[in-house]
C-alpha positions in Angstrom: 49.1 77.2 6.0 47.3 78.2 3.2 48.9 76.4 0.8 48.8 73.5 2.6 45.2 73.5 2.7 45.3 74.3 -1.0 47.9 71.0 -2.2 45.5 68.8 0.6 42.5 70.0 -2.4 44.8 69.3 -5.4 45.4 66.1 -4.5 41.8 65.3 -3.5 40.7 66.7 -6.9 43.0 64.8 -9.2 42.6 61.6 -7.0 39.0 61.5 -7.8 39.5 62.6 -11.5 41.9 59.7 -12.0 39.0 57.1 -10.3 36.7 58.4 -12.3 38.5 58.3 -15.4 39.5 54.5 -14.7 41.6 53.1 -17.5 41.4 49.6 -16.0 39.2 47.4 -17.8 36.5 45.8 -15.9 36.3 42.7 -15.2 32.8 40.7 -14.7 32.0 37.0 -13.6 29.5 35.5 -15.2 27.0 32.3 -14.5 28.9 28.8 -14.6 27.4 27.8 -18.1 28.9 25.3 -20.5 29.6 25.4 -24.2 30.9 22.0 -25.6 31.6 20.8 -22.0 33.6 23.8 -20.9 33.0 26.4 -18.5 32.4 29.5 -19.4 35.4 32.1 -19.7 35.3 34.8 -17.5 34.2 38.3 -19.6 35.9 41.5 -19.9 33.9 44.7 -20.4 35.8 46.9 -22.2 33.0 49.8 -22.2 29.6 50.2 -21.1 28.7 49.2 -25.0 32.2 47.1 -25.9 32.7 43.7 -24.8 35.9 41.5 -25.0 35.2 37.5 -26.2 37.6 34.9 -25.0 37.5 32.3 -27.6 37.8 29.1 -25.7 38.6 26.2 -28.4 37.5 28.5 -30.7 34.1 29.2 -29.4 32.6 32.0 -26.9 28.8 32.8 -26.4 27.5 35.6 -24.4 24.6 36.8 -23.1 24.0 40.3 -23.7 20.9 43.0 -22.5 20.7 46.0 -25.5 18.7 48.9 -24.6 16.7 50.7 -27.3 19.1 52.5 -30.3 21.9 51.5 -28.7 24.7 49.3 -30.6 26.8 46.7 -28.8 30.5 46.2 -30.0 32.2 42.6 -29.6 36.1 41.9 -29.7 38.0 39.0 -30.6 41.2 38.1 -30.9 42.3 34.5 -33.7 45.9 34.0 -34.0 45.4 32.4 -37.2 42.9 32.9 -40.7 39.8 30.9 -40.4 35.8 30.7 -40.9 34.0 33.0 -39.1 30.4 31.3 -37.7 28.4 34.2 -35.6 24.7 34.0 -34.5 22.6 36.5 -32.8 19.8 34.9 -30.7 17.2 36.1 -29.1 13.2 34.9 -27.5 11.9 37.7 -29.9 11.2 36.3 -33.0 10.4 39.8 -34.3 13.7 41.5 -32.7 15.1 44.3 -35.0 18.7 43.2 -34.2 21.7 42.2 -36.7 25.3 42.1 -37.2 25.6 46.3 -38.6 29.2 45.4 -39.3 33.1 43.6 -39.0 36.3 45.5 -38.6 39.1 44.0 -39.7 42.6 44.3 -38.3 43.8 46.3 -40.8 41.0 48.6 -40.3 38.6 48.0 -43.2 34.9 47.0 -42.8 32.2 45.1 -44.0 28.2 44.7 -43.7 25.4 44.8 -42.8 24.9 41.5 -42.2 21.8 39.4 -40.8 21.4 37.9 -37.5 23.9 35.1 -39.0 26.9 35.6 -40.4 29.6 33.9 -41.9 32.6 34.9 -43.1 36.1 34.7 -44.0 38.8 35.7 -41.9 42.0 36.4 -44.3 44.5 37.3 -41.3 44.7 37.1 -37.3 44.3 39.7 -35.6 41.8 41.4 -33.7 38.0 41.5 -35.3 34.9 43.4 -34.0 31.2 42.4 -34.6 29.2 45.6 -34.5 25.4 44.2 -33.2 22.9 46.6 -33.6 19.3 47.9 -35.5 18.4 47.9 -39.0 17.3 51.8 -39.6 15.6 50.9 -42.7 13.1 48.2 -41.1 11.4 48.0 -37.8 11.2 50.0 -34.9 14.2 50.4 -32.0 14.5 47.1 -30.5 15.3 46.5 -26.9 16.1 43.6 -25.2 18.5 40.2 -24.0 20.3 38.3 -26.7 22.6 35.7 -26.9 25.6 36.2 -29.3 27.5 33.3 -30.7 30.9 33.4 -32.1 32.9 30.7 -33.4 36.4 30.5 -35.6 37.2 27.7 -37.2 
């Protein structure tokens, strides 16, 4: 009897550790908006701070809220090289925001960058845009943005 009661609080225990832990990503609608006449894709949230862009016809925008020091991490995925056109946009003109960095699929890096980028991409693969604060100028910047990304 006892070690029924005991496997009953095993089960119980690991049942919530595995909900908690997740591994699914989640999955958010967002508003019906257009870009270039199409809806909007739905978005995947990889991470409370990593977000997954659907490039439809080459293009996704998303509208993003960034608390204070925090960085914000943007996936995409082009199955082919092409020129990378990225714009972070905000109602604060004064915003301490930028692009910190890219990671390339082979695992290389570049930046900082501004709050518009361009850039080559020399391979498909999968890219991130690290957005984030300039350490060196300004104070910690919260707020919504708008981030742009387009391959062509």
């Amino acid at each position: 009897m006892n070690f029924r009661k005991t496997g009953y609080a095993t089960v119980f225990v690991l049942t919530l550790v595995l909900m908690a832990c997740g591994g699914k990503q989640e999955k958010e609608k967002q508003d019906k908006k257009t870009v270039s006449g199409n809806a909007a894709p739905e978005r995947t949230v990889i991470s409370g701070d990593t977000l997954k862009l659907a490039l439809a016809g080459g293009e996704a925008w998303e509208k993003v809220h960034k608390p204070a020091r925090d960085k914000k991490f943007f996936l995409f995925r082009t199955d082919v090289p092409g020129k990378l056109t990225a714009r972070l946009e905000t109602k604060d003109k004064h915003a301490n925001l930028r692009f910190s960095q890219i990671f390339m699929p082979d695992g290389t890096a570049d930046g900082p960058f501004g709050q518009e980028l361009q850039y080559d991409l020399d391979s498909p693969g999968t890219y991130i845009l690290a957005v984030g604060e300039s350490q060196m100028a300004g104070e910690p910047w919260a707020g919504d943005f708008t981030i742009t990304v387009k391959v062509e």
